[in-house]
C-alpha atoms as a printed R data frame, in Angstrom:
    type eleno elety resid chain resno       x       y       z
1   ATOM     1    CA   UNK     A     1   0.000   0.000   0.000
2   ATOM     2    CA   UNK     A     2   1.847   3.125  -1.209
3   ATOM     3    CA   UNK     A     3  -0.970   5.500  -2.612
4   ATOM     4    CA   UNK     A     4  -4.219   5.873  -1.842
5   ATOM     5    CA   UNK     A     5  -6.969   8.779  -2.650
6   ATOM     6    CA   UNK     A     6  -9.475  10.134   0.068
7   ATOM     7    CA   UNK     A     7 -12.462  10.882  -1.576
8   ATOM     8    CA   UNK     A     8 -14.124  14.165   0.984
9   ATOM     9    CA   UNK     A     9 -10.878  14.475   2.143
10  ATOM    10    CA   UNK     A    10 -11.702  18.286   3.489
11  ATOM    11    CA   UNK     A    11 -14.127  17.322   5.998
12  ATOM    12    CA   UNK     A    12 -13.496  16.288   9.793
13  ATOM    13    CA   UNK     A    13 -12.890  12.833   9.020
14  ATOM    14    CA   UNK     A    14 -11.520  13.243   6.008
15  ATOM    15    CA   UNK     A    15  -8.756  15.278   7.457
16  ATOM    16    CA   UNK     A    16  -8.201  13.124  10.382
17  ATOM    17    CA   UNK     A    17  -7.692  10.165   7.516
18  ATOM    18    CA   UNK     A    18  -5.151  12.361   5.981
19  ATOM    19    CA   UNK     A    19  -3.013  12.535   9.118
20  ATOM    20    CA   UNK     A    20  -3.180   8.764  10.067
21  ATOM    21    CA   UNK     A    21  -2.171   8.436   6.022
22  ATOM    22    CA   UNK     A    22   0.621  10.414   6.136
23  ATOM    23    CA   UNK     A    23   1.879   9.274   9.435
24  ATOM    24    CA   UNK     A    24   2.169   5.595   7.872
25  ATOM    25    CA   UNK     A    25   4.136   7.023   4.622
26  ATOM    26    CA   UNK     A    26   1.397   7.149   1.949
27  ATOM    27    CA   UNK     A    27   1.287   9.007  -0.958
28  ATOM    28    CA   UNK     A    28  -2.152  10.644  -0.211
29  ATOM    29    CA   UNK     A    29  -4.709  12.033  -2.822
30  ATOM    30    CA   UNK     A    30  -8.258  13.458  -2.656
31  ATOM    31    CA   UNK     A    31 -11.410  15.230  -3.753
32  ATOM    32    CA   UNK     A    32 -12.813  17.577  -2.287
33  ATOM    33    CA   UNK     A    33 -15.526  20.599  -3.632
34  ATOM    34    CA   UNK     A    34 -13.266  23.729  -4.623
35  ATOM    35    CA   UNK     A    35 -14.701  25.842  -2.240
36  ATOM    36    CA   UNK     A    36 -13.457  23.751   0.223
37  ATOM    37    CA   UNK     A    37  -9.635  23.396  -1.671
38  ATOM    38    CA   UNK     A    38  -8.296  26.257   1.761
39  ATOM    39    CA   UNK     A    39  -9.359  24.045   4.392
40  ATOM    40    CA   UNK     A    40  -6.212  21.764   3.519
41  ATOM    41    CA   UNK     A    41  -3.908  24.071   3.454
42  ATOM    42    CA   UNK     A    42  -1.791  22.801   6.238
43  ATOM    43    CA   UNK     A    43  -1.235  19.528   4.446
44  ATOM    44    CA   UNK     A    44   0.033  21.875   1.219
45  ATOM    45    CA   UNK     A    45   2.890  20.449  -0.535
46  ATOM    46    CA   UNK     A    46   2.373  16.780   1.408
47  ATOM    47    CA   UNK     A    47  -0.909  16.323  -0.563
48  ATOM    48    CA   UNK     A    48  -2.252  16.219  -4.201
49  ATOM    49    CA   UNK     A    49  -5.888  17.635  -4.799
50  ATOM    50    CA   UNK     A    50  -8.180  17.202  -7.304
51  ATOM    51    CA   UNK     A    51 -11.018  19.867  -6.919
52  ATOM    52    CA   UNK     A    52 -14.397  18.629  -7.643
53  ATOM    53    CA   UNK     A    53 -17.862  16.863  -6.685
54  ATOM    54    CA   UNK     A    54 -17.577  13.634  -5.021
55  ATOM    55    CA   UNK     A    55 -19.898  12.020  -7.430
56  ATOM    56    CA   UNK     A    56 -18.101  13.265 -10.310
57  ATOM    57    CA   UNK     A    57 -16.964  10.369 -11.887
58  ATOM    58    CA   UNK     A    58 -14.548  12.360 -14.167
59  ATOM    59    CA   UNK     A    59 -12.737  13.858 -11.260
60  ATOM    60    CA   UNK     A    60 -13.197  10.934  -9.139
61  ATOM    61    CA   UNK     A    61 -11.346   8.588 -12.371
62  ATOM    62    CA   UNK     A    62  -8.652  11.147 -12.564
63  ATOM    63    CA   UNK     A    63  -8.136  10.838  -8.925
64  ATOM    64    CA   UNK     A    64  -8.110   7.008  -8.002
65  ATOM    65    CA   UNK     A    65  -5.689   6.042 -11.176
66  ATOM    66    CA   UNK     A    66  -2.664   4.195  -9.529
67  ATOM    67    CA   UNK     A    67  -3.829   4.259  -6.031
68  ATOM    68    CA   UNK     A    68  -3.586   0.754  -4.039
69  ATOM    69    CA   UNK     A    69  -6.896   2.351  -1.842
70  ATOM    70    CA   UNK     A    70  -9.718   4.273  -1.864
71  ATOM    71    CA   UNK     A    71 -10.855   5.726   1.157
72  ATOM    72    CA   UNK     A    72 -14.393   7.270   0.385
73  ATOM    73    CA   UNK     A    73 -16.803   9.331   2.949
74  ATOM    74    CA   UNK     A    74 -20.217   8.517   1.914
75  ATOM    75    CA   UNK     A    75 -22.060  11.954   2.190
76  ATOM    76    CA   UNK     A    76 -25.979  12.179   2.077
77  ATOM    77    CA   UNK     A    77 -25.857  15.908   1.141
78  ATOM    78    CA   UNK     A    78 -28.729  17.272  -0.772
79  ATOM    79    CA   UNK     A    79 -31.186  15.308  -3.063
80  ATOM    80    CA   UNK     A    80 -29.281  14.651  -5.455
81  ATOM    81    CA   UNK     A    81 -28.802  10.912  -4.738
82  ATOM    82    CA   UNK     A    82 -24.686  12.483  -3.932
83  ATOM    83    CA   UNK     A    83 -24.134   9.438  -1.972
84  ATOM    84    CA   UNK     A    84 -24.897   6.892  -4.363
85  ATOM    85    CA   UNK     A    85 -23.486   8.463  -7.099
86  ATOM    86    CA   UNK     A    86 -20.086   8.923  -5.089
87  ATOM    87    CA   UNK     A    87 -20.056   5.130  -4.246
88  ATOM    88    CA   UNK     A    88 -20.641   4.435  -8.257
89  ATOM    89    CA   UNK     A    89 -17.954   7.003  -9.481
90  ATOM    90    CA   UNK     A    90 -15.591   4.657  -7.034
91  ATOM    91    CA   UNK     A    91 -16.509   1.214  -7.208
92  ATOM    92    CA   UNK     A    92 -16.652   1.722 -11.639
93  ATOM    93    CA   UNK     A    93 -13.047   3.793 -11.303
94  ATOM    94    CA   UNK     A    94 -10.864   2.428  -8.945
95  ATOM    95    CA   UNK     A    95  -8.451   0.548  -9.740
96  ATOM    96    CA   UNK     A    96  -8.631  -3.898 -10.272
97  ATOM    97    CA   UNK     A    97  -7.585  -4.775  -6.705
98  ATOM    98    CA   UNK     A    98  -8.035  -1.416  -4.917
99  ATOM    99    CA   UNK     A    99  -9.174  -2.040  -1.318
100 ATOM   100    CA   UNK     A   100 -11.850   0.694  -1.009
101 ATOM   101    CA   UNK     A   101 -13.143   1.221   2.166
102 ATOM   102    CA   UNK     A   102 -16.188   3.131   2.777
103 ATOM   103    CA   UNK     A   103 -17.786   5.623   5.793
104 ATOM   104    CA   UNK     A   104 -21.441   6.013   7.351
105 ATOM   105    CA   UNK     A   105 -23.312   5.329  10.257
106 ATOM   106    CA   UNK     A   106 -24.998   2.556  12.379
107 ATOM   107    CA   UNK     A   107 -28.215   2.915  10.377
108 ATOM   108    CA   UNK     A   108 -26.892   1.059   7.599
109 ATOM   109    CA   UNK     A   109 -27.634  -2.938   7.878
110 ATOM   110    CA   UNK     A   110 -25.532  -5.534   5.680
111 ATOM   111    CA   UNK     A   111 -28.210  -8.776   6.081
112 ATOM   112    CA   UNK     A   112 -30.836  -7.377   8.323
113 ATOM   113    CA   UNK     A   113 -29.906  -8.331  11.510
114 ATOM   114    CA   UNK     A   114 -28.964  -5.223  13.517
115 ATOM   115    CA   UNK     A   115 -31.018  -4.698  16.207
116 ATOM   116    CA   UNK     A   116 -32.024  -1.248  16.970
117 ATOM   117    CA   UNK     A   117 -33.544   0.347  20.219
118 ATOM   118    CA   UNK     A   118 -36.017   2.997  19.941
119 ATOM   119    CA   UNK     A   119 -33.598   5.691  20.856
120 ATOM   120    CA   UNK     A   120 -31.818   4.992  17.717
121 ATOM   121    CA   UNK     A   121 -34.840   4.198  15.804
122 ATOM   122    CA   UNK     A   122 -36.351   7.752  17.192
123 ATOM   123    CA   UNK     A   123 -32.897   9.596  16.294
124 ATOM   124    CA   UNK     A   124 -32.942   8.085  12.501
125 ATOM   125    CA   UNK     A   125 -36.239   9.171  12.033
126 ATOM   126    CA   UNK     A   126 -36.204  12.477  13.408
127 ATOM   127    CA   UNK     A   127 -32.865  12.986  11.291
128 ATOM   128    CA   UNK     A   128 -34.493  11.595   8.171
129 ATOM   129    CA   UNK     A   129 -37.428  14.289   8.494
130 ATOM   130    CA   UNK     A   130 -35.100  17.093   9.704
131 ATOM   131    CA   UNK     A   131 -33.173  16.393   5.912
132 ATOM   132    CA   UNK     A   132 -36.375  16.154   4.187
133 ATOM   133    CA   UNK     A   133 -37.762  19.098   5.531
134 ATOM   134    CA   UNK     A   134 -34.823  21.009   5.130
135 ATOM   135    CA   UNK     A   135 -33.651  19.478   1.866
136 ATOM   136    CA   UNK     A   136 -30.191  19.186   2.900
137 ATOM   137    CA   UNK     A   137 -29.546  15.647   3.411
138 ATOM   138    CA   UNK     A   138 -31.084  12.606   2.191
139 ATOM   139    CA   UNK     A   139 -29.928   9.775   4.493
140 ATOM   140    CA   UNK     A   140 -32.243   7.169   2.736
141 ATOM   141    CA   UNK     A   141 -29.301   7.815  -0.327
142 ATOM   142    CA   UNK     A   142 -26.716   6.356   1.962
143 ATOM   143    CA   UNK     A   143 -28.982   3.193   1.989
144 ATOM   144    CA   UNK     A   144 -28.970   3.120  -1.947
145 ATOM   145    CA   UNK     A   145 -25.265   3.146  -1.830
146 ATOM   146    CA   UNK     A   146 -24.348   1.193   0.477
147 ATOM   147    CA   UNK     A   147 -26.457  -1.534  -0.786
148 ATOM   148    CA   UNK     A   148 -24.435  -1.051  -4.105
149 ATOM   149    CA   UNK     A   149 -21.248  -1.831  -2.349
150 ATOM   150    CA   UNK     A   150 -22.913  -4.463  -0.815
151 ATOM   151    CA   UNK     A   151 -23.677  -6.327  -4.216
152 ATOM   152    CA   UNK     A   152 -20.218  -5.397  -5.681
153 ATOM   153    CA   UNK     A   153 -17.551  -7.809  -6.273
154 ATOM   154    CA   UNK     A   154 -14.685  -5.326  -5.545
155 ATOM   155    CA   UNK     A   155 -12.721  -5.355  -2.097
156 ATOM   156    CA   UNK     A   156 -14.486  -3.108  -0.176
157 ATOM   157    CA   UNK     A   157 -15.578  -2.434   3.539
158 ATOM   158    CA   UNK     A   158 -18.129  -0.220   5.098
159 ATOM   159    CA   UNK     A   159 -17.299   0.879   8.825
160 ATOM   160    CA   UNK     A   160 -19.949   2.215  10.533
161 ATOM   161    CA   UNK     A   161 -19.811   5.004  12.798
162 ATOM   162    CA   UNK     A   162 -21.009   5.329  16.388
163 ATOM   163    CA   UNK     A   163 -22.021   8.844  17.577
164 ATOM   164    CA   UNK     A   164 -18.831  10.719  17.242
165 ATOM   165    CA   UNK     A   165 -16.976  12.752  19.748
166 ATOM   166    CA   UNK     A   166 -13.908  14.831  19.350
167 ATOM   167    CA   UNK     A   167 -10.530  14.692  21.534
168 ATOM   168    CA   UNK     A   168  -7.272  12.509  21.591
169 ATOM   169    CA   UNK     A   169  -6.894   9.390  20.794
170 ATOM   170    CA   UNK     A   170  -8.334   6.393  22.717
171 ATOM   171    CA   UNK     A   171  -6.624   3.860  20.222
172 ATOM   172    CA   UNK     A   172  -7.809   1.337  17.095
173 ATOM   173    CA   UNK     A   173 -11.606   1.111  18.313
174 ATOM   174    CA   UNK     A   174 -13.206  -2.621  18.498
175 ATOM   175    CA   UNK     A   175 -16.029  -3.468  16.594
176 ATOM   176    CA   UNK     A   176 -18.906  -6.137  15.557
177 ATOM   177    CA   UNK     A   177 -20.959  -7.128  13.197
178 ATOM   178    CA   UNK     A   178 -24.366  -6.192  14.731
179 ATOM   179    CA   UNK     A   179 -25.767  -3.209  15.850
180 ATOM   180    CA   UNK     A   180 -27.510  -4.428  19.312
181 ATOM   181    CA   UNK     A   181 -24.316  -5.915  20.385
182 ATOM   182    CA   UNK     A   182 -23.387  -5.545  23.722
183 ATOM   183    CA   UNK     A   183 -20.104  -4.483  23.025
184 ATOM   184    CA   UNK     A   184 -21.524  -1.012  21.057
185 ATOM   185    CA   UNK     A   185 -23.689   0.195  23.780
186 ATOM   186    CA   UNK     A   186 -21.704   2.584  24.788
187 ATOM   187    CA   UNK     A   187 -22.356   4.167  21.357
188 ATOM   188    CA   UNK     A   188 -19.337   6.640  21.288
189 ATOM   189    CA   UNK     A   189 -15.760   6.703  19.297
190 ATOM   190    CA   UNK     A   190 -13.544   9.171  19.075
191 ATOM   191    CA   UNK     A   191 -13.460  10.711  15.118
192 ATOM   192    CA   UNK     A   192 -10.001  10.315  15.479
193 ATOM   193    CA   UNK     A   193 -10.073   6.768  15.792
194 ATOM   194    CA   UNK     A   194 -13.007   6.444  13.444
195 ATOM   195    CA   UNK     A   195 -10.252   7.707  10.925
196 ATOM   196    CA   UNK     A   196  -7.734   5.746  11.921
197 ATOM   197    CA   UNK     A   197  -9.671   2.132  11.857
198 ATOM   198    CA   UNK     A   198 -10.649   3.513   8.277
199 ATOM   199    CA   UNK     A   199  -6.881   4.047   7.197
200 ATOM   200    CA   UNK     A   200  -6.320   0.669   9.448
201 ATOM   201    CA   UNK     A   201  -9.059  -1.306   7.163
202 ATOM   202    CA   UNK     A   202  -6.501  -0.528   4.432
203 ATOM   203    CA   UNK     A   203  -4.350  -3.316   4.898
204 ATOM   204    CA   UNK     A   204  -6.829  -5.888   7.361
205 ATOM   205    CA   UNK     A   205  -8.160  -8.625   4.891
206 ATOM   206    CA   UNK     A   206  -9.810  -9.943   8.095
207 ATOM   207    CA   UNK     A   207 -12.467  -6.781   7.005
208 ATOM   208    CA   UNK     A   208 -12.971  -7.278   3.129
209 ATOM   209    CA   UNK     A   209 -16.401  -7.694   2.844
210 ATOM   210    CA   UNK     A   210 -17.428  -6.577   6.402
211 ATOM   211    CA   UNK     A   211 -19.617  -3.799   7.482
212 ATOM   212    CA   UNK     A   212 -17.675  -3.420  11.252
213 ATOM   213    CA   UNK     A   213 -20.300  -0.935  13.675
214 ATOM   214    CA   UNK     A   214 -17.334   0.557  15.532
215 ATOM   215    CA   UNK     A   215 -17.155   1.678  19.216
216 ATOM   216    CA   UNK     A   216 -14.019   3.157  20.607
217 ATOM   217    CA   UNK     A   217 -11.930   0.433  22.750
218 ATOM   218    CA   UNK     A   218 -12.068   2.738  25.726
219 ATOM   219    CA   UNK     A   219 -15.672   2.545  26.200
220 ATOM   220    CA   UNK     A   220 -17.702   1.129  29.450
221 ATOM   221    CA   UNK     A   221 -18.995  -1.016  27.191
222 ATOM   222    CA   UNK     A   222 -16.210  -2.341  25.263
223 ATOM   223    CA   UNK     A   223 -14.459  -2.752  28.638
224 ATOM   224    CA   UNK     A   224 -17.380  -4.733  29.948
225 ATOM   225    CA   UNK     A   225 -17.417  -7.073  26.861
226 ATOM   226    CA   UNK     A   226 -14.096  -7.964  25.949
227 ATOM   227    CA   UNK     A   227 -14.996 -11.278  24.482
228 ATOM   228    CA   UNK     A   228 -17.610  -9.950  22.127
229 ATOM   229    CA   UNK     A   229 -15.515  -7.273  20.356
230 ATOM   230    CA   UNK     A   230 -14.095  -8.105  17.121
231 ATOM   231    CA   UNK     A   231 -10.130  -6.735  17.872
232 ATOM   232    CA   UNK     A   232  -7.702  -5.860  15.283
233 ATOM   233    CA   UNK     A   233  -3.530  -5.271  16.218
234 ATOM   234    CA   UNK     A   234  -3.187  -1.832  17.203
């Protein structure tokens, strides 16, 4: 693994992935909107930007060619389906063997078998509406692309996000396959971390195919369930 793009690489998350990136030696890429093109410049001269939508294929093409991974926030902004059609410029562009590995929350399900209290069930809904309403996000888009990766044959991952919290590290979070696990109930993970298990999913084969709900290692609840959480070497 030597290059890799970050597709939203301007955002939180996006520069959190940078830093983990760079700290392991990567040559690091990304796309971000051009408005957005300032917000990076502390990473100027360590970086290489391509300015542009995320679901522009044609900047998204230019962007992955040569790069080992793909490291992709999956953004429900608008209704424009800008999700989907960032997962699609991706999984048709990348590169044959590219281990692409893919960001959104807990309200994503692989095979239907997350289990989901009605706090969560309340907070998906009310955020659903609140996008509607509002027209700025359409989180049921995130569904539509995820399910594309989903039925792709590439090498991908989707790590889902517990509620997100900013501050130092707590370390490489834990994680299972379930929402409704034991182990997640703490629902909380550092963005941080959230970055660095995405730039960690990289080079883990263990999570090709895998849709890990993450919860930082630190947690009560981690701590309480120590033989439920899927681990990974730090």
């Amino acid at each position: 693994m030597t290059r890799i793009c970050i597709i939203g690489i301007s955002g939180k998350l996006g520069q959190y992935m940078t830093e983990h990136a760079l700290a392991r030696g990567y040559e690091v890429v990304g796309v971000c909107r051009p408005e957005s093109v300032a917000k990076l410049d502390r990473f100027k001269g360590r970086i290489t930007l391509f300015p542009g939508r995320t679901d522009d294929a044609s900047v998204v093409a230019q962007a992955v060619r040569g790069c080992d991974g793909v490291l992709t926030v999956l953004a429900p902004w608008g209704f424009t389906n800008y999700a989907s059609g960032t997962a699609r410029a991706v999984l048709e562009n990348a590169e044959p063997g590219a281990r692409l590995i893919f960001s959104c929350g807990w309200h994503i399900s692989k095979d239907g078998q997350d289990r989901y209290g009605l706090k969560l069930r309340l907070i998906f809904g009310f955020f659903t509406f609140l996008g509607w309403a509002t027209r700025m996000a359409d989180i049921s888009d995130q569904l539509r692309a995820t399910d594309m990766i989903f039925a792709s044959d590439r090498l991908w991952t989707v790590v889902r996000g517990s509620d997100l919290e900013e501050g130092g590290s707590e370390g490489l979070p834990v994680w299972a396959r379930h929402v409704g696990d034991p182990v997640l109930a703490s629902n909380r993970t550092r963005r941080t971390d959230f970055a660095l298990f995405m730039v960690h999913a990289l080079t883990d084969d263990r999570l090709i195919g895998e849709a890990p709900a993450i919860v930082s290692h630190a947690s009560a609840s981690a701590r309480a369930h120590p033989g439920a959480a899927q681990s990974v070497p730090g």
